[in-house]
C-alpha positions, 0 to 999 in steps of 0.5 A, spaced: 500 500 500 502 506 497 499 512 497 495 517 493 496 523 490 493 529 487 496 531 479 491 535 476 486 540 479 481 544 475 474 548 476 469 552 473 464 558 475 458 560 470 458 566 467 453 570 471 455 575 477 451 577 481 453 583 487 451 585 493 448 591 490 444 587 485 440 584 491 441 590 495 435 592 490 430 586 490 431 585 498 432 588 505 440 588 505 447 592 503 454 591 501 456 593 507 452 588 511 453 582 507 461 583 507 462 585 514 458 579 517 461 574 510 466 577 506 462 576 500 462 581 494 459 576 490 457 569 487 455 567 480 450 564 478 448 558 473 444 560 467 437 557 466 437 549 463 445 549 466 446 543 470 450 541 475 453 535 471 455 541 465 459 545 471 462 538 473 464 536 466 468 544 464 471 543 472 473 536 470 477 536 463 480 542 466 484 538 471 485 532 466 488 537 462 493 540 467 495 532 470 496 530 463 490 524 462 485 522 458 478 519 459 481 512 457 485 513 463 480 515 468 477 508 472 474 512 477 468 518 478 467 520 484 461 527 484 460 531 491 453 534 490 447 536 494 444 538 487 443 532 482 441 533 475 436 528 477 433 523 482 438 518 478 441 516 475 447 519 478 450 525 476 457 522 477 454 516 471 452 523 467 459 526 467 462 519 466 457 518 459 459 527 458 466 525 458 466 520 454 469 514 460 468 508 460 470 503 464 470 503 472 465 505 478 462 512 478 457 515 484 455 521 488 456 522 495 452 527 498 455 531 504 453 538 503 459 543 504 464 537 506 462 533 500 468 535 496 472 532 503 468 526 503 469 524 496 477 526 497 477 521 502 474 516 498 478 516 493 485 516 496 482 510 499 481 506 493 487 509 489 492 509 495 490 500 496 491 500 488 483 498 487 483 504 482 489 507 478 486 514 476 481 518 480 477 523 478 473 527 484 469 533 483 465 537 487 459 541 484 453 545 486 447 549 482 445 551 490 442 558 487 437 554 486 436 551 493 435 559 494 429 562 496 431 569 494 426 573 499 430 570 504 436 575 506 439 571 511 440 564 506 440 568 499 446 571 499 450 567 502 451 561 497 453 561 489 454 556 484 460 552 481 464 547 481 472 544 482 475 537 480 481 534 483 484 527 478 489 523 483 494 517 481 498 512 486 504 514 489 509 511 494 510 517 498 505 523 500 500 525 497 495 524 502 497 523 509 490 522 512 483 523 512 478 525 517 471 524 517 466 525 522 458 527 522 453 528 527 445 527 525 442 530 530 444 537 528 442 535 521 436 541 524 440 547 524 441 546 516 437 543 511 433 543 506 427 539 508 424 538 502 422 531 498 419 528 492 413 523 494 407 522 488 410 527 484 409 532 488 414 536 493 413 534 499 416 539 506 420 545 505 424 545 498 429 552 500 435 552 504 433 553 512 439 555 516 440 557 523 446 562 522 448 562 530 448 555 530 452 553 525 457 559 525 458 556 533 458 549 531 463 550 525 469 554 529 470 549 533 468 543 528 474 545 524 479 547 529 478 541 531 479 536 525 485 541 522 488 539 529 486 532 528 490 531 521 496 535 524 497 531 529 496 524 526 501 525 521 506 530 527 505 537 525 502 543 528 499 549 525 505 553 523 509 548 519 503 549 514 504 552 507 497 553 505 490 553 509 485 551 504 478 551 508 471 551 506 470 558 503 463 560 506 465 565 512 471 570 513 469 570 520 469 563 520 476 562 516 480 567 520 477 565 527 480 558 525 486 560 523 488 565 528 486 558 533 491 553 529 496 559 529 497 559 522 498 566 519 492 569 514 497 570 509 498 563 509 490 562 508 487 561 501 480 565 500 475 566 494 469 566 498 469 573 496 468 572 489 464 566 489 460 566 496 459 559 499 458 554 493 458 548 497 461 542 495 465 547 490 468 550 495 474 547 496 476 544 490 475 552 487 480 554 491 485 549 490 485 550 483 486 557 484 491 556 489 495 552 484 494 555 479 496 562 481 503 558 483 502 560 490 501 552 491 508 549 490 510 543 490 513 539 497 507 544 501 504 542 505 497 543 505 491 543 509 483 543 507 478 541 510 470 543 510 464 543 514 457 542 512 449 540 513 448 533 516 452 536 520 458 534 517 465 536 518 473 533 516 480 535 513 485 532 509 493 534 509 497 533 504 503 534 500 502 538 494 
């Protein structure tokens, strides 16, 4: 058994932005309110008839171009989503028919906002055992249309995109570790508790959100899994090179990287530009990071997410 290894990254956003002061005329709220509590400027927002897999496919063959590998290659097809194009088949099946892969195994996982951590976490476990060669690992939502947009405590925090990362073997790091945990009985303070029963929606379709809640929960969670995965492997705080955590809160980031003793420079965040666009949002960063060339190789790098269920994890690794 060796270990796995991230060897391509890509992402995508759909063409429409939509600013704090477009909303500041459709709903009770300013620029001014949303950046002071989030650090959101803006997000984009997926064109009508765009789907999940179509952000997911323009995201994945950006990190097949940047590691080099082709859809013959590519045995493994992991989506993170809350936003499936359909019940089923799943949307890691409707990538790998857009693709044009062929062979292996292709499914979703469904986390929310930790997705894209769950499904890394899954994918290093198949490639770094041999079961899979080359993993493909995609987090991709259309959450907009999860919004109700009357609602100014949910619609302006959240936007649309997607992230992939493709992994091969290695027989050193890559990936050190993965830790992953949940608590269902917070699955309240987010949610969406709508269903399909009989051809009818059944409950609340829209984001439901306890702000306080989460935001209490969340600085904990994550200090605590990031401290989790350096101290598993031997490092602390200050030996990271790069801090990718979930972009869904300025607060939220600062106050886990000031508790982990990292420094803000060393802090990769985009939810500025693009708001919290849920199992998206690490992989967006990554890419960006990466490519940008502040990521480099032998860094050490953290990433790690939280989101409804409720669910939280990390992962470090050596770019």
């Amino acid at each position: 058994m060796g270990y796995s290894k991230i060897i391509g990254t890509g992402s995508y956003l759909p063409e429409r932005v939509v600013t704090n002061c477009d909303l500041e005329s459709r709903i009770d709220t300013s620029d001014e309110w949303i950046v002071s509590r989030t650090g959101i400027e803006a997000r984009h927002v997926a064109a009508d008839g765009e789907l999940t897999s179509d952000l997911a496919v323009a995201a994945a063959r950006r990190a097949m171009e940047a590691a080099g590998v082709g859809p013959d290659e590519i045995d493994l097809i992991i989506v993170a989503t809350t936003t499936p194009d359909m019940v089923f088949p799943s949307t890691a099946c409707i990538l790998q028919s857009k693709l044009g892969v062929t062979g292996g195994a292709a499914f979703d996982v469904q986390a929310v906002c930790t997705g894209f951590i769950y499904g890394l976490s899954v994918a290093d476990k198949f490639v770094a055992t041999g079961q899979s060669k080359c993993a493909l690992v995609v987090g991709a939502e259309v959450f907009s249309r999860l919004l109700d947009w009357n609602d100014r405590k949910t619609c302006v925090l959240f936007g649309d995109g997607a992230g992939a990362v493709v992994l091969k073997h290695a027989e050193a790091p890559g990936i050190y570790s993965t830790h992953l945990h949940s608590d269902g009985n917070l699955g309240h303070i987010l949610r969406v508790a709508g269903g399909i029963a009989h051809g009818q929606v059944r409950g609340n379709p829209f984001v439901e959100m306890d702000g306080p809640a989460v935001f209490k929960l969340a600085v904990r969670v994550l200090d605590e899994c990031s401290r989790e995965a350096l101290a598993h492997n031997g490092f602390e705080g200050p030996d990271l090179d790069w801090f990718v955590p979930h972009q869904a809160n300025l607060r939220i980031i600062n106050a886990t990287a000031d508790k982990m003793r990292v420094p803000r420079e060393r802090v990769v965040t985009t939810v500025a530009r693009h708001g919290n666009t849920s199992a998206a949002s690490v992989p967006l960063a990554l890419d960006g990071a990466v490519r940008d060339g502040r990521i480099q190789p032998g860094h050490l790098v953290l990433l790690e997410g939280v989101g409804g269920g409720m669910t939280w994890g990390s992962v470090l690794l050596r770019w």
